[in-house]
MIKELUM-994477 format. One record per residue (C-alpha): residue number from 1; residue in three letters; x, y, z. Coordinates in pm, 1 decimal, decimal comma, m for minus. Each point is the difference from the previous one (the first is absolute). Example, Ala and Ser with C-alpha at 12.3 -4.5 7.8 and 13.67 -1.06 7.14 Angstrom:
+--------+-------+----------+----------+----------+
: vexvex : lolum :        X :        Y :        Z :
+--------+-------+----------+----------+----------+
:      1 :   ala :   1230,0 :   m450,0 :    780,0 :
:      2 :   ser :    137,0 :    344,0 :    m66,0 :
+--------+-------+----------+----------+----------+
END
This chain:
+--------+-------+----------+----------+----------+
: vexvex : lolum :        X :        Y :        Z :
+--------+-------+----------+----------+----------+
:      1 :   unk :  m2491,4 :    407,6 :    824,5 :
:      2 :   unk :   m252,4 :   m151,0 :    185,7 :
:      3 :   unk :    m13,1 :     m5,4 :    416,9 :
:      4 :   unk :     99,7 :   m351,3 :    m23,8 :
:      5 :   unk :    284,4 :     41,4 :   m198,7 :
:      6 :   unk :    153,7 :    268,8 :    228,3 :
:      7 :   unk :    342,9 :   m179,3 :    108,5 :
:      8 :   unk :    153,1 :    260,4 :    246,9 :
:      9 :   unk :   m113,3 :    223,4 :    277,0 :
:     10 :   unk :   m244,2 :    243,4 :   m215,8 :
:     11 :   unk :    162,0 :    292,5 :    219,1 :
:     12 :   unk :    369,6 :     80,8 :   m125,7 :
:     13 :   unk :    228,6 :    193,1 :    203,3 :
:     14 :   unk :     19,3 :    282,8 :   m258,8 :
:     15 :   unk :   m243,7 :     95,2 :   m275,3 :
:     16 :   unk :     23,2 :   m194,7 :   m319,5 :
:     17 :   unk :    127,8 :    163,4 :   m326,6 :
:     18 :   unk :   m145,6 :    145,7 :   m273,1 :
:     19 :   unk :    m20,9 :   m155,7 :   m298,3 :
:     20 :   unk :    248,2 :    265,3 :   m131,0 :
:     21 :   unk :    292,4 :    m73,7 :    311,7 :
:     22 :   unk :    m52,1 :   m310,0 :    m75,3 :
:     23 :   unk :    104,3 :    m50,5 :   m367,5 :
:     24 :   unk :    302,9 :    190,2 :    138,1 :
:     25 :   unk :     89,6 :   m251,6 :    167,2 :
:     26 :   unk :    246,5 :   m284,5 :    m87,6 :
:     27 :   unk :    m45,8 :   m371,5 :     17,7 :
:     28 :   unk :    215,6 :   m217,4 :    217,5 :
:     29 :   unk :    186,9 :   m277,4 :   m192,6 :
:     30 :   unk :   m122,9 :   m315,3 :    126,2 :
:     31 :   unk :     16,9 :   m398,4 :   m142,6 :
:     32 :   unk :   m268,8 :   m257,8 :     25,6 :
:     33 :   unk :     45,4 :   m406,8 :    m23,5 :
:     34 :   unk :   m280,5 :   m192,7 :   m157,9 :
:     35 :   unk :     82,2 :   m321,5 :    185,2 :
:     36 :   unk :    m56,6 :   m325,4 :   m151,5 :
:     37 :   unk :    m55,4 :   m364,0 :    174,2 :
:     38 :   unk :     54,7 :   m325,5 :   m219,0 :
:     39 :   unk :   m364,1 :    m24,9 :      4,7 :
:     40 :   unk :     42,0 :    383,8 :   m170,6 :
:     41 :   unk :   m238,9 :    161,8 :    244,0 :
:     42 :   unk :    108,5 :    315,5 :    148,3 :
:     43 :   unk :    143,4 :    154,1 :    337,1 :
:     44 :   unk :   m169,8 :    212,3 :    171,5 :
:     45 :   unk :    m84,7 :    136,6 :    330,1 :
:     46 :   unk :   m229,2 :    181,2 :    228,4 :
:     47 :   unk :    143,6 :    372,3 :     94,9 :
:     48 :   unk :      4,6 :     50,2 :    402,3 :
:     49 :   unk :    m71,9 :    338,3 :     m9,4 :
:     50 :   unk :   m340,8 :     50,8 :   m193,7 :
:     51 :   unk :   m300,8 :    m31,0 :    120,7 :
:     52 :   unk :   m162,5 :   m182,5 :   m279,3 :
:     53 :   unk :    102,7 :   m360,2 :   m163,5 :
:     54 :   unk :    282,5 :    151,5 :   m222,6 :
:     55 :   unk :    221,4 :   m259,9 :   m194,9 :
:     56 :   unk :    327,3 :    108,1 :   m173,2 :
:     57 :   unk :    295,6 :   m168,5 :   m153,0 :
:     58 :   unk :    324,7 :     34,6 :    177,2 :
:     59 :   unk :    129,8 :    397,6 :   m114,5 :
:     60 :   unk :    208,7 :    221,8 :    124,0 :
:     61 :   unk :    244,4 :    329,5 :    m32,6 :
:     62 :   unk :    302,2 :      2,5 :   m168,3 :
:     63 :   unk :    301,4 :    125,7 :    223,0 :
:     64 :   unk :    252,0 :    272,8 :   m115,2 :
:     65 :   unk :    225,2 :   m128,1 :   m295,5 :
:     66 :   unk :   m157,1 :   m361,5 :     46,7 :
:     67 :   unk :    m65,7 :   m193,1 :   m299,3 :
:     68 :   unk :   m380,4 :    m99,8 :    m67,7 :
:     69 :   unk :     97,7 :   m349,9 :    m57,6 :
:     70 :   unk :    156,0 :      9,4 :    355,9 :
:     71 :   unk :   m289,4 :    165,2 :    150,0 :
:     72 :   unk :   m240,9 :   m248,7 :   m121,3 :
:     73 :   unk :    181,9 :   m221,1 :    187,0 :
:     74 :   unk :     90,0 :    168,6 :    290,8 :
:     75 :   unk :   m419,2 :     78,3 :     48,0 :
:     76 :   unk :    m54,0 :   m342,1 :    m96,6 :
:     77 :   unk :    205,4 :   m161,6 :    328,5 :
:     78 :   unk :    m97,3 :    324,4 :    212,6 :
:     79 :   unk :   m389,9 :    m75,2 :    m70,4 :
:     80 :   unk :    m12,1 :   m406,1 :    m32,9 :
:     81 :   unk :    297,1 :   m113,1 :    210,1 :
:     82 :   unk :    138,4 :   m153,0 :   m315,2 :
:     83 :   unk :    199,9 :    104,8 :   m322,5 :
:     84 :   unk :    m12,2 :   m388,8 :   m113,4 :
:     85 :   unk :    m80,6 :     80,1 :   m372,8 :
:     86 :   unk :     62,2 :    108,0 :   m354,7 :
:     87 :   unk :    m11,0 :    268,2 :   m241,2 :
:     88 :   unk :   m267,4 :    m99,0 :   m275,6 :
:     89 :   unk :    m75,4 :    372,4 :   m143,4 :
:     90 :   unk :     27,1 :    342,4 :     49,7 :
:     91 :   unk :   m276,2 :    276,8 :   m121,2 :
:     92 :   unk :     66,3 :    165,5 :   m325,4 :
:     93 :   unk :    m75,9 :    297,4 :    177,7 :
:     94 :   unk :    m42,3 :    253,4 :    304,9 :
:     95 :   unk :   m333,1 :    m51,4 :    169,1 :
:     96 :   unk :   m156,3 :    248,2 :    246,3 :
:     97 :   unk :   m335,2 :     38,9 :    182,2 :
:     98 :   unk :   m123,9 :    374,4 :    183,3 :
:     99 :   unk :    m63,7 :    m38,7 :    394,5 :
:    100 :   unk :   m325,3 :    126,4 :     44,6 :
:    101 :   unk :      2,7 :    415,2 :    132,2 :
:    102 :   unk :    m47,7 :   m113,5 :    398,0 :
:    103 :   unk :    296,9 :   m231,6 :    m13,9 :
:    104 :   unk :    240,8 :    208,1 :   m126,5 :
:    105 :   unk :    105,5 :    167,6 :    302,6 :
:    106 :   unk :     11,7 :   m300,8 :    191,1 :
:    107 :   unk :    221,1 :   m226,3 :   m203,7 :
:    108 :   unk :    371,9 :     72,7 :    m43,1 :
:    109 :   unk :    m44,7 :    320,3 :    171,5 :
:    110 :   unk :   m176,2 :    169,7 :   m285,3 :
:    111 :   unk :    262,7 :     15,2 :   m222,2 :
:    112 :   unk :   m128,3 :   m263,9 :   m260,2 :
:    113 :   unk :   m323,2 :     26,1 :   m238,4 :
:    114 :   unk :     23,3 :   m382,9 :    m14,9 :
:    115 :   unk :    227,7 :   m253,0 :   m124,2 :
:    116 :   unk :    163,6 :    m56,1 :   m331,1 :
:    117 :   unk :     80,1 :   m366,7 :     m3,5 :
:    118 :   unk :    244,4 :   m272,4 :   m160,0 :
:    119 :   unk :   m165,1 :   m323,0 :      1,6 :
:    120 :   unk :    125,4 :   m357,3 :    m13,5 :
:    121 :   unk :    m91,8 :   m347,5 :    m60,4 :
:    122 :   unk :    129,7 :   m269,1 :    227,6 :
:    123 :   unk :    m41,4 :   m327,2 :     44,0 :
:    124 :   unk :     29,0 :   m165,4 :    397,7 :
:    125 :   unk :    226,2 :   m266,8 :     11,5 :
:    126 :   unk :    m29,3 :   m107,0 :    353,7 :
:    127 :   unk :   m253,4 :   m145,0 :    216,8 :
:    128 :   unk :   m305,0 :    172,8 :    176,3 :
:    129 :   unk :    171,7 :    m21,3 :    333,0 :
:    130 :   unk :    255,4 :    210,2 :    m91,7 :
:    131 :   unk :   m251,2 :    296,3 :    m38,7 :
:    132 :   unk :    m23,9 :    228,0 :    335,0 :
:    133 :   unk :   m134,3 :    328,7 :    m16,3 :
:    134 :   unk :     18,5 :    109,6 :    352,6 :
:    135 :   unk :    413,0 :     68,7 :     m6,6 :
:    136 :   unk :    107,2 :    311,5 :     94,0 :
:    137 :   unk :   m153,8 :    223,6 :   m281,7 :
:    138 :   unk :   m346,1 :   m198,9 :     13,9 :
:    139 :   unk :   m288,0 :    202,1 :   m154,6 :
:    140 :   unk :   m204,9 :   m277,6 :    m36,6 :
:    141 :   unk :   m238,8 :   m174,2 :    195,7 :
:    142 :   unk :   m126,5 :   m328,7 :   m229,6 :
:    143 :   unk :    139,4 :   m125,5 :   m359,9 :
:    144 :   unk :   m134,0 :   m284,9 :   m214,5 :
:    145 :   unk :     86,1 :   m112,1 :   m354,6 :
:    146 :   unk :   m250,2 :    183,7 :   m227,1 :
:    147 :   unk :   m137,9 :    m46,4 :   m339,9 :
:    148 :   unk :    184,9 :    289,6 :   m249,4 :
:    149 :   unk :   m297,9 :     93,5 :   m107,3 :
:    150 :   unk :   m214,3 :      9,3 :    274,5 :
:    151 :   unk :    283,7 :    266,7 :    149,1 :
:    152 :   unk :   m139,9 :    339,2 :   m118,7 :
:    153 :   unk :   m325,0 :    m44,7 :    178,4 :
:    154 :   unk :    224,5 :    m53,9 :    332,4 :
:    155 :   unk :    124,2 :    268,0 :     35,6 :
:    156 :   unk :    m25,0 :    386,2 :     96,8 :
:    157 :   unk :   m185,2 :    185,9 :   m277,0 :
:    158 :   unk :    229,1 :    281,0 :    m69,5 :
:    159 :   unk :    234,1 :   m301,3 :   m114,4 :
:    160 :   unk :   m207,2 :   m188,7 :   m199,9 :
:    161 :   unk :    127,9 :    200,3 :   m369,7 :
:    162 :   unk :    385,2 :   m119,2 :     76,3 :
:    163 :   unk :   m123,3 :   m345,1 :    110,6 :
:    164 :   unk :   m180,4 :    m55,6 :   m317,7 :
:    165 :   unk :    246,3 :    141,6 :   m203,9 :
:    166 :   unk :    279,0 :   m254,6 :    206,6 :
:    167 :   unk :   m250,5 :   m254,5 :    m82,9 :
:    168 :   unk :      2,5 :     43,1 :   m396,1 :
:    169 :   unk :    391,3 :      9,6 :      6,0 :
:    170 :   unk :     31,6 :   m339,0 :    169,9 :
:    171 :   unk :   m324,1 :   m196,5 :    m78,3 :
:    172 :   unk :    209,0 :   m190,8 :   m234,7 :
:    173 :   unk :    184,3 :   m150,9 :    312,3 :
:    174 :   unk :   m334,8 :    m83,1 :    197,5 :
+--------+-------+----------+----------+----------+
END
């Protein structure tokens, strides 16, 4: 990784992991929403707390004992203000990216390797002004309507694999 593509404060609190700790280390569950508009661009939106211009799609933990199919959801109206849509698809499969070593401990207190992800298609039915991203769990700072395919090269690099893999799964909905 590149200087420029350095997202957090280079200096964590605690050394990073080895390579070794860190395939001991378990992934934390999480769901993502791929977001589409009638138009059938995508959502997504500018993180708050990165230095550089990273773009994600709306994703999120799941709780204890909470349904992915819930959780989508749930993020979906914690991150955009709104849960105005519907289920289109869900990934066949499980999909999980590696934090890079220096992020580790700073994320979810160490405990996670990454995330190992449930993702879903959805399409918006509301109207742009329904969209707010500054509520009470805002981690965002700007959001547009993207082009699907243009959404890998958004984002942060260690994300890139699982976004292109997302991509393949749902390009049939684009």
């Amino acid at each position: 990784m590149s200087s420029n593509d350095t997202v957090y404060d280079p200096n964590p609190p605690e050394p990073p992991p080895s390579l070794e700790e860190l395939e001991k280390l378990p992934f934390r569950l999480g769901v993502g929403a791929v977001l589409f508009n009638r138009e059938r661009k995508v959502f997504a939106a500018q993180r708050s707390d990165m230095i550089s211009a990273a773009w994600q799609m709306p994703q999120g933990g799941i709780d204890k004992g909470e349904d992915p199919q819930a959780a989508v959801f749930r993020e979906l109206k914690e991150e955009t203000g709104t849960a105005n849509a519907r289920l289109l698809a869900e990934s066949r499969d499980w999909l999980s990216y590696d934090l890079p070593l220096d992020l580790v401990p700073k994320l979810w207190k160490g405990r996670y390797r990454g995330q190992k992800q449930k993702w879903y298609a959805l399409e918006f039915l509301g109207q742009d002004d329904e969209i707010d991203i500054f509520g009470p769990h805002a981690e965002f700072k700007a959001w547009k309507w993207a082009d699907f395919v243009d959404l890998p090269a958004l984002i942060v690099p260690f994300k890139r694999d699982l976004y292109r893999r997302v991509f393949e799964e749902f390009r049939h909905l684009a």
